[in-house]
N, C-alpha and C positions, 0 to 999 in steps of 0.2 A: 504494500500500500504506500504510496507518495506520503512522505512527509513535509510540515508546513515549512516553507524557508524564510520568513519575514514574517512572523507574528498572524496570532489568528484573526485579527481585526478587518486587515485589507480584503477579506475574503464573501463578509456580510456587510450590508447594505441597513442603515438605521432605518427602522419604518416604526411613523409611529401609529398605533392601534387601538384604539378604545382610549386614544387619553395618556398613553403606556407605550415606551419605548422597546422596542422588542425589536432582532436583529435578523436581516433576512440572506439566506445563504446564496450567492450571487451563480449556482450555478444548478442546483433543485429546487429553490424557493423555500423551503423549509425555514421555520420561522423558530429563532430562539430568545430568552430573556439572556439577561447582560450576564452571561455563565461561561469565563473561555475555557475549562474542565470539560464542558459539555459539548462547545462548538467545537472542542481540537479533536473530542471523538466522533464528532459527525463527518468531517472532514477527511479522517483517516478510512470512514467507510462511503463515502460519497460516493458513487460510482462517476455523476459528471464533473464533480471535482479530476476526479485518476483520468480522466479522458481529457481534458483541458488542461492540465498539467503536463502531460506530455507533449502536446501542439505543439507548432512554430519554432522548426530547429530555426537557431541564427546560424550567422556566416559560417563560423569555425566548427558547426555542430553540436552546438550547446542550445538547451533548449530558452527562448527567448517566454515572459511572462503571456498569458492568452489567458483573457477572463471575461465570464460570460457577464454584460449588466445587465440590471433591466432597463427598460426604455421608461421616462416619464409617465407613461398611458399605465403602466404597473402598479407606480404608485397610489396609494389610498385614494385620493383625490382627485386623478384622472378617472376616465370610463377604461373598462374592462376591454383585452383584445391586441395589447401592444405586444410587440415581439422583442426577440433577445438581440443584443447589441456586442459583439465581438469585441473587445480592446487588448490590444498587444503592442509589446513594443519592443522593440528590436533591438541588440546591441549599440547600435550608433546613434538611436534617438536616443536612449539612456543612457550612454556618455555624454551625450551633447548636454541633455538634463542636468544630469548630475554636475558639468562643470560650469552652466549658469547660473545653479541653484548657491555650488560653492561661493561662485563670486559676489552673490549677493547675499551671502551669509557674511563675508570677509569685510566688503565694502559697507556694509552698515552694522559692524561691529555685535553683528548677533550672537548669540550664545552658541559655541559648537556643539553643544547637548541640545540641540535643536531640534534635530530628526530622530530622536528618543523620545521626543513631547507624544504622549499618545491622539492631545489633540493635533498636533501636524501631522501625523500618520493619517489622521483622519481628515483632513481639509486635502494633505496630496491625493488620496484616495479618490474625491469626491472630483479631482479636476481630472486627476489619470489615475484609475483601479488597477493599472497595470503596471506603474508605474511604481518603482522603489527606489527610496529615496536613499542615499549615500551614507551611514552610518558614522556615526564621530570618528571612529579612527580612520576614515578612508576622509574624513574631512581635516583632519590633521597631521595626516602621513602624505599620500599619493597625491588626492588632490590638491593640498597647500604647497608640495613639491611641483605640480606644473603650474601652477596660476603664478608663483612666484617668479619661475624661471617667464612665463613670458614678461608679467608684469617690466622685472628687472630690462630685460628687452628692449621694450615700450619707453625704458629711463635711459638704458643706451640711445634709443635712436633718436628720443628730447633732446638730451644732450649735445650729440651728432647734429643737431639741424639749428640748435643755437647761436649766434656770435659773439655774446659774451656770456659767462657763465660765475658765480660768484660761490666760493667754499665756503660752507659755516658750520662752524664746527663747535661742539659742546658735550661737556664732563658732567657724571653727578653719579655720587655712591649708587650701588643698585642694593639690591637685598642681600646678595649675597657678601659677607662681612666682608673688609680689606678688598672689594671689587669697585670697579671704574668703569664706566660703559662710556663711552665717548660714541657721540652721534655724528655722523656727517651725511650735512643738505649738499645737492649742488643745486643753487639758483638760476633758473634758465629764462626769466627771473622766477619763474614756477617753482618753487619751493619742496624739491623732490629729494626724498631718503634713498642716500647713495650706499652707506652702509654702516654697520656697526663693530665696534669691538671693545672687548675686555682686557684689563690690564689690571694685575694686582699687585707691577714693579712699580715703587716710591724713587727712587734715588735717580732715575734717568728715565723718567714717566718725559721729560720735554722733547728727550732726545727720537724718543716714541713717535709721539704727537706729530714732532714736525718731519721723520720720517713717512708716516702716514699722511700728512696731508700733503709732500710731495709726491708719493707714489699716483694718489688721486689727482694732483692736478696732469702729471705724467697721462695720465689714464684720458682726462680728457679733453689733454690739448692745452700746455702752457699759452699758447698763442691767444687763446680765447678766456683767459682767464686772469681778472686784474684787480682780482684781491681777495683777503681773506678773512673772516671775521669772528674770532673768539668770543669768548666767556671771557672774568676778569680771574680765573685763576695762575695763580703764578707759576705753573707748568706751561698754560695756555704761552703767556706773553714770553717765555723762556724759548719759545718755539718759535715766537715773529720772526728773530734777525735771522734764524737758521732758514726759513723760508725763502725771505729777502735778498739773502745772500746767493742761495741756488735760483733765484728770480727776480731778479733789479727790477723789473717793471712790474711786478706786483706788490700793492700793499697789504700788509697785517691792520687790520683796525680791530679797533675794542669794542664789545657790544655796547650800546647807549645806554639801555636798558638797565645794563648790568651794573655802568658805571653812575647814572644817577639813583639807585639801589643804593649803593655802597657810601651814600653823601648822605642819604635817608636817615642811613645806618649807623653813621658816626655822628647826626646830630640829635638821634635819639639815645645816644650812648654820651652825652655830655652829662658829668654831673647833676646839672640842675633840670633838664628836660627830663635824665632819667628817675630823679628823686621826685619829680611832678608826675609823671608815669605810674611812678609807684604807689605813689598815694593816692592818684585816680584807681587805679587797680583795685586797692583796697578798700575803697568807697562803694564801687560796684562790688565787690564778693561781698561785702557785709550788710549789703541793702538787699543783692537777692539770697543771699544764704537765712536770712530771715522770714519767716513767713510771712509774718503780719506786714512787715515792713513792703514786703515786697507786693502782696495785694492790695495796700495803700498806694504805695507808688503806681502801680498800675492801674488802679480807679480812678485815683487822679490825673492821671494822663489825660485818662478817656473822657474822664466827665469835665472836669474844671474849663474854661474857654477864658478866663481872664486873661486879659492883653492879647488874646489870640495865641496863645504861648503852650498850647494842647495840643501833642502831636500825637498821642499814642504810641509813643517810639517807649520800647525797653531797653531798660540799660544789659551793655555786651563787656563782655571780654573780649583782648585780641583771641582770635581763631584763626587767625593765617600769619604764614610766617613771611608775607610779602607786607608791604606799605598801608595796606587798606585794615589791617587789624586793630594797628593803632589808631589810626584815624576814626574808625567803625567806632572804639571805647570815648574814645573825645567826642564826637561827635552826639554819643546818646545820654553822656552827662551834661553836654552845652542845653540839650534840648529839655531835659527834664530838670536842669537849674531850678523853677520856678517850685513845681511841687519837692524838689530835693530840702532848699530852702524851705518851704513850708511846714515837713517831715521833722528840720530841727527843732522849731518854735513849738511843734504842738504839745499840748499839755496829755495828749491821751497815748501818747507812743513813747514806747521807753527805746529811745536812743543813747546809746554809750557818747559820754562828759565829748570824749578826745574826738566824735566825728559828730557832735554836733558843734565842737568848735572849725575842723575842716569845714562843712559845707557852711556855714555863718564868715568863713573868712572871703573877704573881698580877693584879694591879692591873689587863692586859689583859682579862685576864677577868672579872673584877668590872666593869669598863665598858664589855662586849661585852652582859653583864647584865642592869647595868641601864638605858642604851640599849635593849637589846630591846625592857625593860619598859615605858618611858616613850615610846616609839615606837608600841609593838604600843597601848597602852592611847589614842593619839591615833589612829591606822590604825582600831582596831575599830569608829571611830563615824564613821569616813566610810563603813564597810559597814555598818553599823545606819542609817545617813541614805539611802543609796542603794535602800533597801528599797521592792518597791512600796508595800506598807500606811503608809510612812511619814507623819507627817501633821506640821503646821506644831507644834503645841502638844511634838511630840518636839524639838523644836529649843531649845526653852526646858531639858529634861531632861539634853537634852544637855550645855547648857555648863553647869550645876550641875552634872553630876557632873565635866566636864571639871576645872575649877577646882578640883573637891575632890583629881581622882587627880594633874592635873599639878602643883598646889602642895604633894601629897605625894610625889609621885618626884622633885622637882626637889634637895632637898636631900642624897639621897644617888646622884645621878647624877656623871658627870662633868666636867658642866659646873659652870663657877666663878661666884661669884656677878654678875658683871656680864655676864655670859651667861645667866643664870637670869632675872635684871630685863625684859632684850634678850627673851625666851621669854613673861614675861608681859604684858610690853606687847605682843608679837604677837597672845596670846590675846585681849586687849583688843580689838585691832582686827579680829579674828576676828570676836566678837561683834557688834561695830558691824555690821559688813559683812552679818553672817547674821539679823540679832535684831531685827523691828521690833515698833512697839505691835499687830501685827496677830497675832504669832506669840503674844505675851502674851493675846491676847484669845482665842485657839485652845487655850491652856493651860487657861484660867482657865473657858473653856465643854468642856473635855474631861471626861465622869463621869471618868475614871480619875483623873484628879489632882484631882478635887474638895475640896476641906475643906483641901489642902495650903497652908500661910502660908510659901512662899519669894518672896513678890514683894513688893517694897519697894510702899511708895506711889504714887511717879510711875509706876511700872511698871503699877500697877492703874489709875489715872486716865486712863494713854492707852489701855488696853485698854477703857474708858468709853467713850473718845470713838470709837475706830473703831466700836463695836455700835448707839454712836446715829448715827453718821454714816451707817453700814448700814442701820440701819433705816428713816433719810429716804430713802435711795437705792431699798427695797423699800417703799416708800409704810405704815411702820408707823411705829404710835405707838412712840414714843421711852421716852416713859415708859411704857408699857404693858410694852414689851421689857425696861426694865429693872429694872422690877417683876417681870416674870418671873423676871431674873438671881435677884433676892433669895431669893424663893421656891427656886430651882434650890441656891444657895449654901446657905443653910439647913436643903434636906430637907425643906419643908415642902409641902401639898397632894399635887400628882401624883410630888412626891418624898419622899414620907413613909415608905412602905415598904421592907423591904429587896430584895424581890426585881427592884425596876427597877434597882438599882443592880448585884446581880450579873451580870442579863445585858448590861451593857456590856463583861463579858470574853469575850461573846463572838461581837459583831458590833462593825463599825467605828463612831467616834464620829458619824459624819456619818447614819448610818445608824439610828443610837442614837435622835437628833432626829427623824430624817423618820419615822420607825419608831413609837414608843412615846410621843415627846412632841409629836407635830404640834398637839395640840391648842391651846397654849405661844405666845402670841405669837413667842418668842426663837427657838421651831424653825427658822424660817427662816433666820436670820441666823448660827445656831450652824452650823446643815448646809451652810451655803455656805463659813462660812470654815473650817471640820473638812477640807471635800473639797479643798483647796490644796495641791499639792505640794509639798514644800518643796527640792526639787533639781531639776536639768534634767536629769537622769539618763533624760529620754524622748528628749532630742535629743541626746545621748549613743550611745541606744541606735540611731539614724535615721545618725550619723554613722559611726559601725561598719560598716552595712550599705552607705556608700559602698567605703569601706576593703574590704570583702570579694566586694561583688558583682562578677562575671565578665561583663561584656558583649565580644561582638567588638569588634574596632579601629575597626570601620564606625561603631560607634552612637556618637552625638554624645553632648557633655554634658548638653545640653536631654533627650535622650531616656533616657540615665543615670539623670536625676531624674525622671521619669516615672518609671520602674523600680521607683525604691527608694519614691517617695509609693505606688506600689499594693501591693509587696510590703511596707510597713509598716500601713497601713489595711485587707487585705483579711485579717490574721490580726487584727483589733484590732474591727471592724465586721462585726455580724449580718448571716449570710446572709440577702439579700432573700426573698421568697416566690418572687420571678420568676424565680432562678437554679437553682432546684429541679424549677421545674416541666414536666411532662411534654409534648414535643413535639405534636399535633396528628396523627391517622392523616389518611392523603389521603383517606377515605371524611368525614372529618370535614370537611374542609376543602372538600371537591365539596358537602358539603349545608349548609356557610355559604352557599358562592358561590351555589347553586342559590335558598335564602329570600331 
């Protein structure tokens, strides 16, 4: 007797009857309650089960699935009379299945225990009864071994059709103790996962890094590649000169992100910001670790409207270890100030001596204030840098205004003046870290900041030499390029008009060039360094999705990262032609084989 090879479900037809769900055998009609004891032995004695199971050799001789449905008109609800409906499917439709179903498990980050769900067995069923779906481990062995290899493909041949391409590259413990996963993008400017590796050597972890990110630019195509851009780790930047050195015409830059983080970080690590940190801290645990306190606070949120000063906001702790944790805790004592204050004064809430004197103190609050402000106004431009559109020449915008708002909040902050100095020498070193003559030459060729005079001299003269160095590098006259600048600077020729100048609000810079001014010697060398990201906020976004993706316990790390490279390239890279297109009828295929 035939035995069942995928579960007894696919084999009956849910009908319902009298009210009552009862299961119908898709090849006698035979009707049973939800009992698979009972259907696995009806099945083993079916006689038109053993005859449909044997049906439909495929290609190599193996028998292909043949199941008898019913037609609609069977159903309870239809009239009596309909006949039986054949469904089979072939070796080739069910690879082809199987490897669209994979890709759409992969590209929307579905659960690989997916085709275990007994309700998907039951919804594939109902669209094809013949049809078996791919089991987790053929979804995370076989099939994640080809989708991968074409994917990776698909990144080769981005690459290949690029003219400039930008490496970004980023570090971060992973789970496994003393391990380092270093990620590498190459931006085509499409932000594609090139590949991964681990390292658990400390002492020449740089010599590593910048080993590997030559091998990579090696791989594809110094010529197309004009720059590079870390994380602020000190392995990271240990790797720039060795780069630099095997590639004069490319630069090492520091992520923006990374480096206004680390300004965040030191002036919430000041003494007196962090001693006011502190004691807001402890104001929220002790308001919500209290009961009463805390459904006080919260009724009064909600109800009180005096001064309009009722937001219904709770007070938080930092929860994140980026910029918005601290900000999130200032923020939701600024707003509930009014009932906090209230809280102290009352005669019917026993508040402790020492934090009814905090929340009664003026001075707290004035440097809860302006903290917020001098924080929130450093915080807002690591989300303005993190931005996709964001482009190199925003980096220069940025520490101009940095410098104008932090050298205006510093003086009425709380911090004292050798805390203030300790704040701008950090910003100093920000800029170093974040600011090369590359990002100057991105400013200085962006329309939007055109005509603007904030760059010192030497600022403009190495912004000179990166466009002529570019331009050797793109086999173009030097002088001809920066004759073009002149022209560009100016206004004059193809920049005479006003109306070229308006539509740069509103497509990207890099796009501005290849677009409207190709004709421009400088078009090239502007659109290559406009399209430069200026943060590593793509291998950011790659390390997340280890951080979140669910694989069984079975899948290995090697196949982890399989995972996350396809589920990040297959939402980032054009569907091929080939994965759309329509299978082959067998009448088509008999009159190949037959010419």
């Amino acid at each position: 007797m035939p035995r069942l090879q995928s579960g007894v479900w696919k084999h009956f037809t849910p009908v319902i009857k009298d009210g009552k769900e009862t299961f119908m055998c898709n090849y006698c009609l035979k009707t049973y309650t939800k009992n698979a004891t009972k259907m696995q032995l009806h099945l083993n004695k079916c006689e038109e089960y053993s005859v449909a199971s044997q049906q439909s050799p495929g290609p190599d001789g193996s028998s292909s699935a043949s199941i008898p449905v019913p037609s609609f008109s069977l159903l309870p609800s239809a009239s009596p009379g309909g006949q039986f409906l054949i469904d089979s499917v072939d070796q080739r439709s069910q690879a082809y299945a199987d490897e669209c179903l994979a890709r759409a498990v992969y590209a929307t980050s579905s659960p690989l225990t997916l085709t275990d769900n007994i309700y998907w067995k039951r919804f594939f069923s109902v669209l094809r009864p013949a049809y078996c779906p791919p089991t987790r481990e053929a979804l995370t062995s076989r099939l994640l071994d080809c989708e991968y290899d074409r994917v990776q493909s698909q990144v080769q041949e981005a690459v290949g059709k690029a003219d400039c391409v930008t490496i970004v590259c980023s570090s971060g413990w992973s789970k496994v103790k003393e391990t380092r996963t270093i990620i590498y993008i190459v931006a085509t400017p499409v932000p594609l996962l090139y590949k991964c590796t681990k390292t658990k050597e400390q002492m020449h972890q740089s010599t590593f890094i910048a080993e590997e990110l030559k091998d990579i630019i090696n791989e594809v195509g110094p010529q197309k590649v004009f720059a590079v851009i870390t994380d602020d780790t000190p392995e990271m930047k240990a790797a720039w000169g060795q780069v630099e050195e095997a590639f004069p015409h490319i630069s090492a830059i520091g992520c923006t992100a990374c480096g206004v983080q680390r300004l965040f970080d030191d002036v919430v690590a000041q003494p007196s910001v962090n001693a006011l940190c502190t004691r807001a801290e402890q104001v929220v645990k002790y308001v919500t670790e209290q009961k009463t306190l805390a459904e006080t606070f919260g009724c009064w949120q909600s109800t009180k409207t005096r001064n309009h000063r009722a937001t219904g906001t709770t007070l938080v702790l930092p929860s994140s270890s980026d910029w918005t944790g601290v900000i999130n805790m200032l923020n939701s004592l600024l707003e509930g100030q009014n009932s906090l204050q209230d809280m102290a004064v009352s005669p019917t809430l026993d508040v402790e001596a020492s934090f009814r004197v905090t929340l009664q103190d003026a001075a707290f609050w004035k440097g809860l204030s302006s903290s917020q402000n001098l924080l929130c106004s450093i915080g807002n431009y690591i989300s303005y840098m993190k931005r996709e559109e964001s482009t190199l020449s925003d980096v220069v915008d940025t520490f101009i205004q940095l410098r104008h708002y932090v050298g205006a909040l510093l003086p009425g902050s709380v911090l004292h003046s050798g805390e203030q100095k300790a704040v701008m020498a950090s910003l100093d070193r920000c800029q170093e870290f974040c600011m090369k003559p590359i990002h100057t030459a991105a400013y200085m060729l962006d329309p939007k900041h055109a005509g603007q005079q904030t760059l010192s001299g030497e600022q403009i003269n190495s912004a000179y030499y990166v466009i002529s160095n570019l331009s050797h590098q793109l086999n173009l006259d030097d002088g001809k390029v920066l004759g073009s600048y002149a022209r560009f600077s100016a206004k004059e020729g193809l920049w005479k008009g006003a109306g070229i100048w308006s539509s740069c609000q509103h497509v990207s810079a890099s796009t501005w060039w290849k677009g409207l001014c190709s004709s421009e010697p400088l078009s090239a060398v502007a659109s290559a360094i406009l399209q430069i990201p200026p943060t590593t906020g793509a291998c950011e976004s790659v390390r997340s999705r280890f951080c979140n993706t669910k694989t069984p316990c079975s899948v290995s790390a090697a196949r982890a990262q399989k995972l996350v490279a396809v589920q990040a390239n297959l939402n980032l890279l054009e569907p091929s032609d080939d994965e759309c297109a329509p299978l082959e009828s067998e009448e088509e295929i008999k009159s190949e084989t037959q010419q």
